[in-house]
C-alpha positions, -999 to +999 in steps of 0.1 A: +633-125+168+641-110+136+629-070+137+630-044+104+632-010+111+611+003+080+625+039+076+653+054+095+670+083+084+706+071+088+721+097+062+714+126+082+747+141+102+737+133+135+750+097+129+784+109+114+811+087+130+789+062+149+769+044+116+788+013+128+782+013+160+748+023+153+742-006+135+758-032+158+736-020+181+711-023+159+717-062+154+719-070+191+684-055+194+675-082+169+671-056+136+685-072+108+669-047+076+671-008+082+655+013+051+668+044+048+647+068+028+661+098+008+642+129+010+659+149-017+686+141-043+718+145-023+702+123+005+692+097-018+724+091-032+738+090+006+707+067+011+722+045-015+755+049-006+751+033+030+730+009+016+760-001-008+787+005+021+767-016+051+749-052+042+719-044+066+708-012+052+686-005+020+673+024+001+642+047-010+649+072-030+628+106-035+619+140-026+601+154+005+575+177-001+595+205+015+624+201-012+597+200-041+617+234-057+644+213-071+619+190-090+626+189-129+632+168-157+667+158-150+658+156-111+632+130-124+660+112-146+680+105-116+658+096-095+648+068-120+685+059-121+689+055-086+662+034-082+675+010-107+700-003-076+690-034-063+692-022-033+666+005-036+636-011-028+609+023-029+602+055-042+599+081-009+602+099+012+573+119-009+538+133+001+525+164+008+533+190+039+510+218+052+528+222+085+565+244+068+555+269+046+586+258+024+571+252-013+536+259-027+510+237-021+502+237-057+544+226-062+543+200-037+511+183-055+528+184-090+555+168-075+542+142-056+517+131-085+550+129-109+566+106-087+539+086-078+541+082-119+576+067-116+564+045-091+542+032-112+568+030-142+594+016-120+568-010-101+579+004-067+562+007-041+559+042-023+572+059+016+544+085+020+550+116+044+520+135+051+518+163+076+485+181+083+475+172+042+457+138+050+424+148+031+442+157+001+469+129+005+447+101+010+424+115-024+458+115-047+467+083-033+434+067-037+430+076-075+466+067-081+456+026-064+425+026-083+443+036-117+472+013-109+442-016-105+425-001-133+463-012-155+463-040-139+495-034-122+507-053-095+516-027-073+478-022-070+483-046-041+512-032-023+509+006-035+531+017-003+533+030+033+518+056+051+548+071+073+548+074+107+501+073+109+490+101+132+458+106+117+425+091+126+411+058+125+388+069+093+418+077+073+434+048+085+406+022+070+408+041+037+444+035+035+440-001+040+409-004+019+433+008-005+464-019+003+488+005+022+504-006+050+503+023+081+539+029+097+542+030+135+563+050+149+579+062+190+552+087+197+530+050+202+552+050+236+538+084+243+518+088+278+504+117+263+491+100+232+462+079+237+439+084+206+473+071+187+473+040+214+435+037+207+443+034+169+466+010+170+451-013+194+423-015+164+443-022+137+446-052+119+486-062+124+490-076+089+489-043+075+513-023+101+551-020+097+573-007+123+597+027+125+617+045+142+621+080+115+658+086+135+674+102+147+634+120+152+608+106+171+625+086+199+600+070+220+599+066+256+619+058+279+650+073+259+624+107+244+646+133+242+672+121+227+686+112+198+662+082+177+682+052+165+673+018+147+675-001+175+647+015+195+624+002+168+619-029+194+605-005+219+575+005+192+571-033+186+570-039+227+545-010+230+522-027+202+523-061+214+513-044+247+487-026+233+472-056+214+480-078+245+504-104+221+540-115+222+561-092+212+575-119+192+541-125+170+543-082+162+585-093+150+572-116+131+540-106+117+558-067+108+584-090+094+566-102+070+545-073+057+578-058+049+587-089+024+554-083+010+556-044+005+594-042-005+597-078-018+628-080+001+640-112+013+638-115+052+632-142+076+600-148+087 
């Protein structure tokens, strides 16, 4: 069983000292791809500096709403350089965020829409963050897929990801009518979260990827503390529950979508 956890934050200082480890464990849990999303320029470079320093680990590279202030021209420039590594296989962690009142709303939009622009250029697909924004996420996301269809782009077909779905099912369709995959994340281990169960249950497993956003978001039974990449086999045991498979068909089938999104090579 060959598992990808599809963004883990293995930059951030809570790891210092244990990446190793981290990783081993990782392997013997079955993961053999972590993809470690930056979410403003100092952790992108990190992002691509573990990615260089460990074989398993790949890069996004971007910034997160909430750091939108140190967008500009030069911030663009090395983002694009970055993202020439071979190992950088997205643009993200970008989006929009309504929840921290940390940058403007009107900031966070100019930024996102610029660097849904690089995607495009680059012919990356994109690690979307959204946080109480889904209306107005889904709407710049939407016109960017049809004007990438529209160029007749192939990233029309694998635009991206929406990270860590908590939104509803109607959301959920339109992401998919427009070819983004929906990344699951712990809270599907929840007991309180049955409308996120629900959701999952219904949809279609060739368009889901699985995460586990550590060290945040640990699902049960280890909630509470900290996340790490080899829990990403508890959110694929709690979605072959939910859809009543082997958890070996969800391996698999998450497998693949990853080799189709990031056209990485993988096993599947």
């Amino acid at each position: 069983m060959y598992l990808v956890d599809s963004h883990c934050h293995l930059d951030w200082d809570s790891f210092d000292g244990e990446r190793e480890v981290v990783l081993e464990r990782a392997a013997s849990a079955g993961v053999g791809l972590v993809l470690n999303p930056g979410t403003d320029l100092a952790r992108s470079r990190r992002a691509l500096e573990l990615a260089e320093r460990f074989e398993a680990v790949y890069a996004a590279v971007g910034i997160h709403p909430n750091d939108a202030g140190e967008w500009n021209g030069s911030a663009a420039d090395e983002l694009r350089d970055l993202a020439a590594h071979p190992k950088v296989l997205a643009i993200g962690e970008i989006g929009l965020d309504y929840y921290w009142d940390k940058t403007t709303l009107e900031l966070q939009a100019e930024v996102f829409r610029a660097q849904l622009v690089l995607a495009a250029q680059l012919e990356l697909p994109v690690i979307i963050h959204n946080r109480e924004a889904g209306k107005d996420v889904m709407a710049i996301l939407a016109e960017w897929q049809q004007t990438l269809a529209d160029d007749e782009s192939p990233l029309a077909e694998r635009p991206g990801v929406l990270h860590s779905f908590s939104v509803d099912k109607a959301m959920a369709e339109s992401a998919i009518e427009h070819n983004f995959y929906i990344g699951i994340t712990g809270p599907v281990t929840f007991k309180n979260a049955p409308e996120l169960q629900a959701l999952v249950t219904e949809l279609p497993l060739d368009q889901l990827l699985i995460e586990t956003d550590s060290p945040f978001l640990t699902p049960h039974p280890h909630r509470g503390q900290r996340n790490e990449p080899a829990y990403v086999a508890l959110v694929a045991e709690k979605i072959a529950e939910l859809k009543g498979i082997a958890i070996e068909a969800v391996a698999a089938a998450t497998t693949a979508n990853v080799r189709d999104l990031f056209r990485v090579g993988v096993p599947v």
